[in-house]
N, C-alpha and C positions, 0 to 999 in steps of 0.2 A: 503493500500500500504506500510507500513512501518510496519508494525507487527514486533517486533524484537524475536519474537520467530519463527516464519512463522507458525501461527496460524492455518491457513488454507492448510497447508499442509497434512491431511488427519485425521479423525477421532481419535478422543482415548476416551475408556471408561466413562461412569457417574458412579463417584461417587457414588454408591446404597447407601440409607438412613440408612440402619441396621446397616453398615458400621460404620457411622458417630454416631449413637450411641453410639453405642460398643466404639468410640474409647472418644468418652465424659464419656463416667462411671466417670473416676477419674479425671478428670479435671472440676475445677471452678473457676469462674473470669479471666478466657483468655479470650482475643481477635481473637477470627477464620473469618477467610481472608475466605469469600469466595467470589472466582475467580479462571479464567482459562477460557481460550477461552472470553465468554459473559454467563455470569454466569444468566442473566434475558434468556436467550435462554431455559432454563430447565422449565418445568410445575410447577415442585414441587416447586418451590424458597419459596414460602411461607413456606411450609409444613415444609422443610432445615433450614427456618428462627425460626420459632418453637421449631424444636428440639435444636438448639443452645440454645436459651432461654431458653427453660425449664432443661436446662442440668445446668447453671446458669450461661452460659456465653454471650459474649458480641457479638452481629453478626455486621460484617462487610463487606458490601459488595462495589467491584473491578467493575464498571460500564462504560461502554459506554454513558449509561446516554440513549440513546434513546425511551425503554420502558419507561422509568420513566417521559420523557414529557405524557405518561398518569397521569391522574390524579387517576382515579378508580386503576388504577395497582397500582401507588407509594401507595394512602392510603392501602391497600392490605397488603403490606410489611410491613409498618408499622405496622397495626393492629396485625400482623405475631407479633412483637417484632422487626422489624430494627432498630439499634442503630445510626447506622452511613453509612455514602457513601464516597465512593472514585472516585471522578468522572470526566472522562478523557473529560478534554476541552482544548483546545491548541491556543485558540483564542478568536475574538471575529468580525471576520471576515469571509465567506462565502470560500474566495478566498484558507485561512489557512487551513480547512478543504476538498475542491477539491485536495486539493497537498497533504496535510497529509492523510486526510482519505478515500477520491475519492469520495467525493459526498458533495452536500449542507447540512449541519447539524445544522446550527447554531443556528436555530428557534427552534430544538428539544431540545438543549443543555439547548438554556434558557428558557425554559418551561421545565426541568426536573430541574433547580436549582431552580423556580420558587415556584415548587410544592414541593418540598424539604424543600425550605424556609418557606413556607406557612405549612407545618406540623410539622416544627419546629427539621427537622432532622441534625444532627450536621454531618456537608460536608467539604470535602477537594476537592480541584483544582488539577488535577495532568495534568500541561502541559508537554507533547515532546518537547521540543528546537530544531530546527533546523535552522542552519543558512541560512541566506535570504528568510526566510521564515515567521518567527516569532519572531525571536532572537532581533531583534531592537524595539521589543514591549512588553516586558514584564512587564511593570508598567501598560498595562494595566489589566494585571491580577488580577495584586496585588489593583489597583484602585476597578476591581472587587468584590475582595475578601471586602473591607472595606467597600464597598456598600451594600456587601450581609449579611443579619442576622448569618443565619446556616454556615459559610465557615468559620472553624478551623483554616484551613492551605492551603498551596499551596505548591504543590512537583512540584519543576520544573527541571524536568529529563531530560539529554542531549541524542538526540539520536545517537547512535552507529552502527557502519558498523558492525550489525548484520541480521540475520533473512531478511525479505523483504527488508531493509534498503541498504541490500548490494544495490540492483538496484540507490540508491542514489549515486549522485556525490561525492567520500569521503571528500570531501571540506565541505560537507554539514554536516556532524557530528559534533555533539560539545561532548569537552573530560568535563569531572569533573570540572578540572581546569579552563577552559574555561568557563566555567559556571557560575563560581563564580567572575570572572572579568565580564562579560556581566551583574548582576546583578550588 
């Protein structure tokens, strides 16, 4: 519900693998972001995970996190070569995610940090802020983070009257600024 790109606003291209290739020839030791849409929604993700690595760079994957409360899939990705996850949890509440994401996720969230944890994959937190939604709770993120092995960092991103977001009450965005007095 708050996509701030409007995600789901119609189809666009896969990235074809010859592609990604070709454009690793002369790149080594980056970090490639892959994401865009639900980047575990593609078959190949392993395959994609692979050629990063053997190109000699570092794969990073932009998550939902929902596939990865599999266990057989996350070790998958690993075994691919996954270096790292970036993975979108916004709570630690059921209620946070019906409003943010439109469905109960939270079981999936902590069973995809779980197994993350457990294979030892180095993760990042990246919550949405929204005020009166989650904005009066973000120690517990960070309480998160402290508790979890694998969790780097926490990007805590204000969300903007952009994309799906518009449908939100503009009251409900939080600016940069804003952000940074709430922590």
């Amino acid at each position: 519900p708050i996509c701030l790109a409007g995600a789901n606003k119609g189809a666009a291209g896969e990235y074809p693998a010859g592609a990604l290739r070709e454009f690793l020839k002369k790149r080594r030791n980056n970090k490639i972001g892959l994401m865009g849409a639900e980047p575990t929604m593609r078959e190949d993700l392993a395959d994609i995970i692979r050629i990063v690595r053997r190109s000699g760079n570092i794969a990073s994957l932009h998550t939902n996190g929902i596939k990865l409360a599999d266990p057989e899939y996350c070790r998958e990705l690993v075994k691919a070569g996954l270096n790292e996850v970036h993975l979108q949890f916004d709570g630690l509440d059921d209620g946070v995610y019906r409003n943010l994401r439109g469905s109960d996720l939270l079981y999936l969230k902590n069973k995809a940090l779980l197994n993350l944890e457990s294979l030892g994959v180095a993760s990042d937190l990246v919550v949405t802020v929204v005020r009166g939604v989650n904005d009066l709770r973000l120690h517990e993120m960070l309480d998160l983070a402290a508790r979890t092995g694998c969790v780097r960092e926490v990007f805590f991103l204000g969300c903007r009257y952009l994309g799906n977001a518009r449908g939100l009450p503009v009251e409900n965005c939080v600016m940069p600024d804003e952000l940074i007095d709430m922590l």
